[in-house]
GULONU-232443 format. One record per residue (C-alpha): residue number from 1; residue in three letters; x, y, z. Coordinates in Angstrom, 1 decimal, m for minus. Layout:
BEGIN
[NUM,"ala",[X,Y,Z]]
...
END
This chain:
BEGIN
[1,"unk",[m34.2,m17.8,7.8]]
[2,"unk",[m33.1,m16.3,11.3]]
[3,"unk",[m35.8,m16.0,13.8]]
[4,"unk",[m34.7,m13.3,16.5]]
[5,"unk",[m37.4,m13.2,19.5]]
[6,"unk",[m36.5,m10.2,21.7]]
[7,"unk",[m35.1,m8.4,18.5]]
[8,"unk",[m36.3,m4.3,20.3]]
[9,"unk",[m34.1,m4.9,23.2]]
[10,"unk",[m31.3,m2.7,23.2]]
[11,"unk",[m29.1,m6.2,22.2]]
[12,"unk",[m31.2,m6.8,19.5]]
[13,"unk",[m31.5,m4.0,17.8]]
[14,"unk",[m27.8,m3.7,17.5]]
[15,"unk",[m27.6,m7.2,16.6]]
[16,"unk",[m29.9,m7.0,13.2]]
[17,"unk",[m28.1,m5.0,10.9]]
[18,"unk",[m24.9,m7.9,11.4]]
[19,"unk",[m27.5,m10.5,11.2]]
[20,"unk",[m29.3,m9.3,8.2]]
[21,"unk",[m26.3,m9.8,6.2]]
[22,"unk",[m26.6,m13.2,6.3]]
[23,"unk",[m29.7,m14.0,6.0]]
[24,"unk",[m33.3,m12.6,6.1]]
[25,"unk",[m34.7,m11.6,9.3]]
[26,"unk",[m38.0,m12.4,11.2]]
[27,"unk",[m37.7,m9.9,14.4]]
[28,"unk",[m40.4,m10.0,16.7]]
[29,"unk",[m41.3,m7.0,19.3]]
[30,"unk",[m43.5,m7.0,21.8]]
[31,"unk",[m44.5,m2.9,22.5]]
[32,"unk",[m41.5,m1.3,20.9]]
[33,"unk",[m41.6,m1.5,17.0]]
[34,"unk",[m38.4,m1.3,15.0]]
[35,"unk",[m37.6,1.5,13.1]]
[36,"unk",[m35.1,2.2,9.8]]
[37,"unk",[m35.1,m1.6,9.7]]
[38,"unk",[m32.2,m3.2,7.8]]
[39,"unk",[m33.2,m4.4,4.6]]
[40,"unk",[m34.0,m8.2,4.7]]
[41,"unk",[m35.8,m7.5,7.8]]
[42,"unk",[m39.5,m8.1,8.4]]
[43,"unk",[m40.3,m7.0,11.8]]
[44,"unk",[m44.0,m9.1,14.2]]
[45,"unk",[m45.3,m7.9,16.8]]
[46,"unk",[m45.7,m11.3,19.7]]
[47,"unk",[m46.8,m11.3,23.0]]
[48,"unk",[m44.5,m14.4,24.6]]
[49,"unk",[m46.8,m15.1,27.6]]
[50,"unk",[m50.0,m15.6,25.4]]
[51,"unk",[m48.5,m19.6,24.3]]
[52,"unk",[m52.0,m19.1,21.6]]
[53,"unk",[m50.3,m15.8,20.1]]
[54,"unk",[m46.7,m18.1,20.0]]
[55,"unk",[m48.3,m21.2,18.6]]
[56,"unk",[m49.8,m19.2,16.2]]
[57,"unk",[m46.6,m17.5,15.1]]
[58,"unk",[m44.9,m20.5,15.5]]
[59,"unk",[m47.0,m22.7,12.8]]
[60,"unk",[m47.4,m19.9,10.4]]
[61,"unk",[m43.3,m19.3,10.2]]
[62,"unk",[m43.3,m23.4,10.2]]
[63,"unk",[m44.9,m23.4,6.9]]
[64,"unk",[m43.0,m20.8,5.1]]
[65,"unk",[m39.7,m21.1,7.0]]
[66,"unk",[m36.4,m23.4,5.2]]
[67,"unk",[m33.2,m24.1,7.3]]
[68,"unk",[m34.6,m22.1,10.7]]
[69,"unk",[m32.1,m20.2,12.7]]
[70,"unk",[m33.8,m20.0,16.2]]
[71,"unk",[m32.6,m16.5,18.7]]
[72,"unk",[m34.2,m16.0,21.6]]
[73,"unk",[m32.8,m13.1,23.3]]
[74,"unk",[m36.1,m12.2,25.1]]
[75,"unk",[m35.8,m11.7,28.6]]
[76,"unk",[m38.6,m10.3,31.5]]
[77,"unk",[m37.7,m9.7,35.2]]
[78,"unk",[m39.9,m8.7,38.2]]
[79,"unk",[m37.8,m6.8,40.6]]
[80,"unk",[m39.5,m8.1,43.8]]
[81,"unk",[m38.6,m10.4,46.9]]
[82,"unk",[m39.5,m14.1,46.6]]
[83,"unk",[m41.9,m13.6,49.8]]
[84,"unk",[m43.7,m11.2,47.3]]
[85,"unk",[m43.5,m12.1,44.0]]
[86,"unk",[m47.2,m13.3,43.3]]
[87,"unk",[m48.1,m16.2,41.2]]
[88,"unk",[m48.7,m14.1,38.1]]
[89,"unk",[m45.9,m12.4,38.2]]
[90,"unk",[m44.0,m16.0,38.5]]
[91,"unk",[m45.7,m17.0,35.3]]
[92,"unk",[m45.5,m14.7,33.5]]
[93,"unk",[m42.0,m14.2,33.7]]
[94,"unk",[m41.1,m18.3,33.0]]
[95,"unk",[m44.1,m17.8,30.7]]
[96,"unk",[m41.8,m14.6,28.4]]
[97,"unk",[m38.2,m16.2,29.2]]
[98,"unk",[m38.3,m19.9,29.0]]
[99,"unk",[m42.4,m21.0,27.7]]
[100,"unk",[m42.3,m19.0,25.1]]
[101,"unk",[m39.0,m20.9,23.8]]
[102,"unk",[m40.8,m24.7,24.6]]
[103,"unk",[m43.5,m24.1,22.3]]
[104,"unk",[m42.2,m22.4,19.4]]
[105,"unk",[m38.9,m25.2,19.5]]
[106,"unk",[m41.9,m28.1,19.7]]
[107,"unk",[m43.1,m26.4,16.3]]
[108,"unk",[m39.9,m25.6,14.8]]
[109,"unk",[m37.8,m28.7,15.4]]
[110,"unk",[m40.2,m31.2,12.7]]
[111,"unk",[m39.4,m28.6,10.3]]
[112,"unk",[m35.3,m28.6,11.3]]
[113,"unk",[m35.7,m32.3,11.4]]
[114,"unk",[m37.2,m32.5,8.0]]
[115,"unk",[m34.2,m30.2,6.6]]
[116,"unk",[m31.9,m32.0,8.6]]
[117,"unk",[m30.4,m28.8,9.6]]
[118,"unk",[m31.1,m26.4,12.4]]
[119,"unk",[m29.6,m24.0,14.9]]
[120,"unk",[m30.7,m23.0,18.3]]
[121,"unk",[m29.1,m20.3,20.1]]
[122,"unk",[m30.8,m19.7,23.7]]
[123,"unk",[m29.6,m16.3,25.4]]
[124,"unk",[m29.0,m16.6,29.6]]
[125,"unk",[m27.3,m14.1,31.7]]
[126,"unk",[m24.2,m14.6,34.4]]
[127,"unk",[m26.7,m13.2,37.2]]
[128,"unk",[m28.9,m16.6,37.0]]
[129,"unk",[m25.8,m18.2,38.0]]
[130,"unk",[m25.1,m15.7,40.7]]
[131,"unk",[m28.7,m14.9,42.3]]
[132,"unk",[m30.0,m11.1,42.5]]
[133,"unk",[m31.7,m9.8,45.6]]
[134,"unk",[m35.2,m9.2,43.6]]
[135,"unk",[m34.7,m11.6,41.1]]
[136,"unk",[m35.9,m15.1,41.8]]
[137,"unk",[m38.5,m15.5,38.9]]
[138,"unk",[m35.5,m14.3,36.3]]
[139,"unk",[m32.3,m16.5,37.6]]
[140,"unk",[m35.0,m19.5,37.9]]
[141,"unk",[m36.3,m18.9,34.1]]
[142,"unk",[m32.8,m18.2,32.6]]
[143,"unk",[m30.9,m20.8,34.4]]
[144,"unk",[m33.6,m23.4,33.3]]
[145,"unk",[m32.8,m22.4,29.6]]
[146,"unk",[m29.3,m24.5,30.2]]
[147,"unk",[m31.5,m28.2,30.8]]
[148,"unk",[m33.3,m27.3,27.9]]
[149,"unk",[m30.5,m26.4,25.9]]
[150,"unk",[m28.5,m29.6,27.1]]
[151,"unk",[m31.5,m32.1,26.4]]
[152,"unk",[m32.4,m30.7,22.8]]
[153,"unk",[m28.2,m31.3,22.3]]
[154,"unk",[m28.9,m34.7,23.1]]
[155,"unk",[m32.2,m35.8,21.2]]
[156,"unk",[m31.8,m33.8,17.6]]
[157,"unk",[m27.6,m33.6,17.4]]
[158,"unk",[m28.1,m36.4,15.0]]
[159,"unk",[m30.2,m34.6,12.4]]
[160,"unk",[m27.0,m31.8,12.3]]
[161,"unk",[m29.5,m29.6,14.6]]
[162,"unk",[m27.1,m28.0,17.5]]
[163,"unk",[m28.6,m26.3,20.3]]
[164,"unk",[m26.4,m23.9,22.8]]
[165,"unk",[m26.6,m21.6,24.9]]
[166,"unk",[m25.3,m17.8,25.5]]
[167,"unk",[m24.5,m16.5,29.2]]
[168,"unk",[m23.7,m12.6,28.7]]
[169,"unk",[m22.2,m10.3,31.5]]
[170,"unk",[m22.9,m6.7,31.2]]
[171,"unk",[m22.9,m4.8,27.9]]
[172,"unk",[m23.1,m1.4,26.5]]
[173,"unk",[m26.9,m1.8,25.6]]
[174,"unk",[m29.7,m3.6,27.3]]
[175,"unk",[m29.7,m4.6,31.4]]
[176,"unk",[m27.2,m1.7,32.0]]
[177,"unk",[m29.0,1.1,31.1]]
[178,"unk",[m31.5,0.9,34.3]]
[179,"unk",[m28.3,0.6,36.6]]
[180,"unk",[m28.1,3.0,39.2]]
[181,"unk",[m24.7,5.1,38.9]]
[182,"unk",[m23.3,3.4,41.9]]
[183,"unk",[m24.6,0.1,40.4]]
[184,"unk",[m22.6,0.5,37.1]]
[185,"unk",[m19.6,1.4,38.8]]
[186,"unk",[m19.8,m1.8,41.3]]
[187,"unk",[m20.1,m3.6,38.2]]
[188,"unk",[m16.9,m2.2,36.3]]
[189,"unk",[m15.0,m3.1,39.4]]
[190,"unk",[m15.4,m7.1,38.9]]
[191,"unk",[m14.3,m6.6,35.4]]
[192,"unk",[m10.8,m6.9,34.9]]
[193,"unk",[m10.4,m4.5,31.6]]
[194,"unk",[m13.0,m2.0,33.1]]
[195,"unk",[m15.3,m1.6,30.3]]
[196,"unk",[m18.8,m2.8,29.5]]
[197,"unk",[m18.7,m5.3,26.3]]
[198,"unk",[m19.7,m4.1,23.0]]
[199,"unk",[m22.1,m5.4,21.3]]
[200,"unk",[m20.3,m6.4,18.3]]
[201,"unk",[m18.8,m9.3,20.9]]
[202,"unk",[m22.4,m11.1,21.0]]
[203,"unk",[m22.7,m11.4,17.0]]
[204,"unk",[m19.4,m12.6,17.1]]
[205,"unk",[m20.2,m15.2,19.6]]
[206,"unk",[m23.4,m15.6,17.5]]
[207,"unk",[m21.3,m16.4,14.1]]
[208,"unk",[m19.2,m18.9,15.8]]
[209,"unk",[m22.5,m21.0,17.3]]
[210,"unk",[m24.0,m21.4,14.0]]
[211,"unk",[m20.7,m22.0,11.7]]
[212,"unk",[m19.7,m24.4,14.2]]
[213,"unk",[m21.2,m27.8,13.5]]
[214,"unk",[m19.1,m29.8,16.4]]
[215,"unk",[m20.3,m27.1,19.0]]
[216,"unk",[m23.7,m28.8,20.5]]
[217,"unk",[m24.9,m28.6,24.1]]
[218,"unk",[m22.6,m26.2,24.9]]
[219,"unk",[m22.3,m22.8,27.2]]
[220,"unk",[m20.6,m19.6,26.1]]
[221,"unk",[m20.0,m17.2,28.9]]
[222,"unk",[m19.7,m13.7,27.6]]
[223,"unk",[m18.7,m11.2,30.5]]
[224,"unk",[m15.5,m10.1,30.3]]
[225,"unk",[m14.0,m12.1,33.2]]
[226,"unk",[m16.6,m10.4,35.6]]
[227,"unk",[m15.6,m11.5,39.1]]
[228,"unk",[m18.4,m13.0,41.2]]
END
């Protein structure tokens, strides 16, 4: 079973018709349902900064669940200046992007360990490397994902459960569509072949994390070559 967090993003939706055919889907929105769902796909509405709406979720699908494919491609940003950002607003973000991930791998992982199979596939972006003017809360969250990532490599590689992570750049779908004009264009200037990636790039990336047994604790950057 794949579990796809984040699945009404503009990623995930393109993502789920590739993913449904090979294996059912659990997609979870949190304001945006799905529609025309791919067949195989059963779609949950989750709010990832309630942790007693994730637990929740994350026991039910525990029960019913066999060989767990874990996707979190959620992702929440507060455009605001450290100096500003309120404690809420912290929270809530490292509450949607990194929490939210904690809790339902604490319930999840007995269940990989009992199969003795399990992947993990934790979604980051090149901009927590770089820092954004605006974006504290975000590049902390995402680049925390990595220790998490690395650690769960380390303590459940031995029950054939590999955990790794997937730093995108800029694609046709998701981040870029709230880019200014003069944004986008700054951006296609770092990129060597000019051109936004497509989508189809991440589910490739995707298929090559889960057929690839040896691949544990590891970083795939996904940009294009951006220049930073």
């Amino acid at each position: 079973m794949i579990l796809l967090i984040g699945a009404s993003g503009g990623i995930g939706k393109e993502l789920l018709p590739h993913l449904a055919k090979r294996d059912q889907v659990i997609a979870t929105y949190h304001s945006s349902p799905l529609r025309a769902l791919p067949k195989g796909v059963r779609q949950i509405k989750l709010d990832l900064s309630s942790s007693k709406e994730v637990l929740k979720f994350a026991h039910h699908l525990r029960q019913r669940a066999n060989k767990i494919i874990f996707i979190n491609l959620a992702a929440l940003s507060v455009d605001d200046l450290f100096l500003n950002l309120s404690l809420s607003s912290w929270k809530k973000v490292f509450d949607v992007n990194l929490h939210s991930s904690a809790l339902m791998l604490q319930t999840l992982l007995p269940k990989m360990i009992e199969n003795r199979w399990g992947r993990i596939i934790l979604a980051s972006s090149v901009v927590a490397e770089q820092g954004v003017v605006g974006a504290g809360a975000y590049c902390s969250s995402k680049l925390a994902l990595e220790g998490l990532c690395k650690t769960l490599a380390h303590e459940y590689g031995r029950f054939n459960i590999t955990s790794n992570l997937l730093k995108m750049g800029y694609f046709e779908k998701g981040l870029i569509e709230t880019l200014a004009p003069a944004s986008l264009q700054e951006v296609l200037d770092r990129i060597p072949s000019k051109k936004f990636g497509s989508v189809k790039n991440i589910f490739h990336a995707i298929d090559f994390m889960l057929k690839a047994d040896y691949l544990n604790g590891a970083s795939i950057t996904l940009d294009g070559g951006l220049v930073r």
